[in-house]
N, C-alpha and C positions, 0 to 999 in steps of 0.2 A: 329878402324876397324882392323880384322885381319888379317893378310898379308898371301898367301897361300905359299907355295914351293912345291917342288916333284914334278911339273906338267909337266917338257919335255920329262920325259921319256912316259907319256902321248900321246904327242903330234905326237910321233916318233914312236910307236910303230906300225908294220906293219898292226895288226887290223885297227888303226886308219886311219894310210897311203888309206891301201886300199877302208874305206869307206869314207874317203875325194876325192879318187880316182873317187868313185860312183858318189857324191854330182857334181862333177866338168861337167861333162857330163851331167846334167840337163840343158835342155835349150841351151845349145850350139851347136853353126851348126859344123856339122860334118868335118874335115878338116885334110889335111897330120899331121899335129902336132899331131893331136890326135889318129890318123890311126898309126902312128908309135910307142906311147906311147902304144897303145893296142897290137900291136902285139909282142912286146917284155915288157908286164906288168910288171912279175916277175923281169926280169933285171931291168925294170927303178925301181920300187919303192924299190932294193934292193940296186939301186947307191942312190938314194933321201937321204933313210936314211940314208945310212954309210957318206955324206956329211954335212948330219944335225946331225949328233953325233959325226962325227971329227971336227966340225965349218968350214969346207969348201964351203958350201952351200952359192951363192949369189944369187940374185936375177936378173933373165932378162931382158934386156929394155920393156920397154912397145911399143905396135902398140899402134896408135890414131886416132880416126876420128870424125866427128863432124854430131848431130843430128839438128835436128830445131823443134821437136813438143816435149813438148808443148815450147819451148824456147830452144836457141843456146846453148846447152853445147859440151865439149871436154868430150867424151868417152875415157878413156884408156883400153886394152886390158894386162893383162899381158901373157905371157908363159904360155903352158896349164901346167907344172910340176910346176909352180910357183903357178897357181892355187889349184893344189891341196895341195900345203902348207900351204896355207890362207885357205883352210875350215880345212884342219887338227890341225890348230892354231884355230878356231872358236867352231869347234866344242869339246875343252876343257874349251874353258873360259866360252862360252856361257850359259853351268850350271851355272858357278859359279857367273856373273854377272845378271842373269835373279833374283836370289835370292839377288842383290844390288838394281837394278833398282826401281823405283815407278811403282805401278799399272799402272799409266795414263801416261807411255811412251807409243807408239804405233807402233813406225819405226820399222820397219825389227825384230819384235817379234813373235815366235811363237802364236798363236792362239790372233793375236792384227790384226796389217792392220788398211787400209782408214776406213773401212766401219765400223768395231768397233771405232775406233774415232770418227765418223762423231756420228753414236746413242750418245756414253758418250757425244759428246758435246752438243747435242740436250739438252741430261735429266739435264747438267749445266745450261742452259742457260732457261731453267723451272724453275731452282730454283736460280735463281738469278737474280739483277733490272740492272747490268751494266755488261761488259767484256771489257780488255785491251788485243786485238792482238797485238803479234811481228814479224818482219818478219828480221832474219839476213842478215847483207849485204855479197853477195859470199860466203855462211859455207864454205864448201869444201876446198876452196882454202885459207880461212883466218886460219883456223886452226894450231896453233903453235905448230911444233913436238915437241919439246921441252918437254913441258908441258903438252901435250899427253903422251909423257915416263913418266913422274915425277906423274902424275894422275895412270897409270898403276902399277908404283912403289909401290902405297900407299894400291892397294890389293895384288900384284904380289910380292913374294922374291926369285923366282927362277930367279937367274941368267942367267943361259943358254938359257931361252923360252926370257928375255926380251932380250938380244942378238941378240936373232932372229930374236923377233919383229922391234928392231930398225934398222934390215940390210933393213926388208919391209916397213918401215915407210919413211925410208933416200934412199928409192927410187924411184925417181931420187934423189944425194946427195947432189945437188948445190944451195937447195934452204932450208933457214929454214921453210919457211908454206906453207902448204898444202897436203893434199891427192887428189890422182889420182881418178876420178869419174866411178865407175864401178869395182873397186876389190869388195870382199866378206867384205876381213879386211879393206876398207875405209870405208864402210857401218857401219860393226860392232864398229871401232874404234870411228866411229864422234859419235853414241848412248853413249858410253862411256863418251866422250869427253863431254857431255851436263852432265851428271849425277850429279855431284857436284851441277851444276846451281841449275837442280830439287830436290835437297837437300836442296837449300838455300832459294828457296822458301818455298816449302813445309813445313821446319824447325824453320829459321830463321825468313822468312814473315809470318809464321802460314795462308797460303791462304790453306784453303781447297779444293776448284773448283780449282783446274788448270790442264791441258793439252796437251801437247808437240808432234808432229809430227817432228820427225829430228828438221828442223833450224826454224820451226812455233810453236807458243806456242799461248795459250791465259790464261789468269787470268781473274777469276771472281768476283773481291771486293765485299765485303758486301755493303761498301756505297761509296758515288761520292768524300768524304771529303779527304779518301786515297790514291786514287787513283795519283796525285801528286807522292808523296812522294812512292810509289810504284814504280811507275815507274822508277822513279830516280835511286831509288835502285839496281833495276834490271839492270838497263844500267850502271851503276856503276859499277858489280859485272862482267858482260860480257866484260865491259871492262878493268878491273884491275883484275881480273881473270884468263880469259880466251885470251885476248887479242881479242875480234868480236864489231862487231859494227852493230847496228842496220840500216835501212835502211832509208833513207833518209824520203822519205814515205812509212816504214815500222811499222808505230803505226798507230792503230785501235782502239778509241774510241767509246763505243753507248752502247745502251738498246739492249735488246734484241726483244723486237717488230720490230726494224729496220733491225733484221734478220744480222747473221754472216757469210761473205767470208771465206772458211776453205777447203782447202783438193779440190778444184775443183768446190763444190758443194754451196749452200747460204740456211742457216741452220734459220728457225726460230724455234719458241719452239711446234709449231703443224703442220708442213710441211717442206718439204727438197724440194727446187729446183736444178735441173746442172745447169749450166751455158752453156749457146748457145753455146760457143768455144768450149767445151768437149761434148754437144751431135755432133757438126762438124767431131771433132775428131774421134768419137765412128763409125759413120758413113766410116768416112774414115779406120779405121784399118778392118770393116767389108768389107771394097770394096777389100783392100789391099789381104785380107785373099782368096777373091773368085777368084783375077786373080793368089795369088799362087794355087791356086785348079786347076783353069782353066791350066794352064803352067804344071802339075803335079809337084809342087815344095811340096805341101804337100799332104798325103792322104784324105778322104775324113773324117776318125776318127777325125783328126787331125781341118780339115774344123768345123765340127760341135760340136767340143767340144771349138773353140774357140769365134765363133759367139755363141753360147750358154752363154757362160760365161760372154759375153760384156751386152748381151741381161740382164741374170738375174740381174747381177747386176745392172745396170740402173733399173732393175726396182723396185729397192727398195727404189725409188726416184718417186719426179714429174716427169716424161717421156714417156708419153703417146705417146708425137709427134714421138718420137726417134722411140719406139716399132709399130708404124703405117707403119714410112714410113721402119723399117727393114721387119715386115711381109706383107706388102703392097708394096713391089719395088719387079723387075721383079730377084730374087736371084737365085744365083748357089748353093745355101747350098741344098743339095739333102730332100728327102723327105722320101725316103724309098728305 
């Protein structure tokens, strides 16, 4: 593999700066941190960089708070100037790793997502009699910095960007594993972090059909006789590797008649069901959506491009019931 260099001055350069600036204020609620960073733009992104090219540059504590759908995780927050670090470090590697990855990674990739997932797994599970799901126990949090640097290392030889990288990795410094859930660069890094695996399969086990969402994969064997000795391998390599651990009942055996858990949805090979919990859910972020309309927390643009959005996509699924009871309930989503 070829190792690159020359990429901080990349990362640092004000063009960059500034359209990591852009990238950072998508989706996020508007707030003082942000109101001050815009009013004085030129000043902040002119101290950013003279800090990130004299190595003075650290990283901020993180805020944290805790969600519960679909499941309890810790959100961290970092610094809005912090953030615009992480997509200015993203959006240099992100070329360069997208031309590493395998086709059939799907996480947090340009023109990838659930929903291209869910089809490629449909058209595998067409063309094959068996599939072995995995599911890791905690990615996020299992993940060894360590060995995240040393994986970076093996395309990366610019010193100064990995510098960087390990001031944002070893923050917070007190622990050796884990990344914080919700930066740009945890996202990007844990895709990294798996790539080796999907080398080894793809490579090493010569499996054709296989498929990866972040810390979910599934392999599609040719016959029932491998499948053993696959597996083994695989948990081997995750764990003398990467140092992860599969989930207790995290393996998934079957045919594909008996239809595959994946992504939210239960995929057979001529029909895609949701799952009841996620039409509930869909349901609920549509209610959520109409009392911010109703409170004027969003406009009305805003209202109908997002219930729009829940709508189409479910319906490229079994979800008749869902799209019944959204244009058949008494809604605030305007009309005209």
């Amino acid at each position: 593999m070829r190792r690159l260099g020359d990429l901080f001055d990349g990362v640092v350069s004000y063009s960059n700066l500034y359209r990591a600036y852009r990238k950072a204020l998508v989706g996020a609620r508007r707030n003082e941190e942000q109101a001050r960073f815009y009013y004085s733009l030129e000043n902040e992104l002119v101290t950013l960089r003279r800090e990130l090219v004299d190595g003075t540059y650290n990283p901020g504590p993180y805020r944290y708070f805790m969600i519960f759908d679909p499941k309890e995780r810790e959100i961290a927050i970092a610094p809005f100037r912090d953030r615009v670090v992480h997509h200015a470090i993203v959006n240099v590697l992100e070329p360069i790793y997208e031309r590493r990855f395998i086709y059939d990674s799907y996480a947090t990739r340009k023109g990838k997502g659930t929903l291209a997932a869910i089809m490629r797994t449909q058209s595998f599970l067409r063309e094959s009699r068996y599939y072995i799901k995995l599911d890791i126990s905690k990615y996020f949090a299992s993940i060894d910095r360590n060995t995240l640097l040393e994986i970076l290392e093996r395309k990366l030889k610019d010193t100064r960007l990995l510098e960087l990288i390990a001031r944002i990795v070893w923050n917070p410094p007190d622990e050796d594993r884990g990344l914080p859930i919700g930066n740009m660069t945890s996202q990007f890094f844990a895709n990294v972090y798996m790539d080796p695996f999907d080398h080894f399969v793809k490579e090493t086990l010569k499996q054709r059909h296989y498929i990866r969402y972040m810390d979910d994969f599934v392999v599609f064997p040719d016959d029932r006789e491998s499948i053993p000795g696959l597996l083994a391998q695989m948990k081997a390599y995750l764990n003398d590797e990467l140092g992860l651990k599969v989930k207790e009942n995290g393996v998934v055996i079957n045919t594909p008649m008996h239809g595959l858990g994946f992504l939210g949805v239960r995929i057979f090979p001529s029909t895609i069901r949701i799952h009841r919990k996620n039409l509930t859910r869909c349901m609920r972020k549509i209610r959520l959506r109409e009392r911010e309309y109703s409170k004027g927390q969003i406009d009305e643009e805003r209202l109908v491009r997002s219930v729009g959005s829940i709508v189409a996509h479910m319906a490229q699924f079994n979800t008749l019931t869902l799209r019944r009871k959204v244009m058949g309930s008494r809604s605030m989503v305007p009309t005209g």
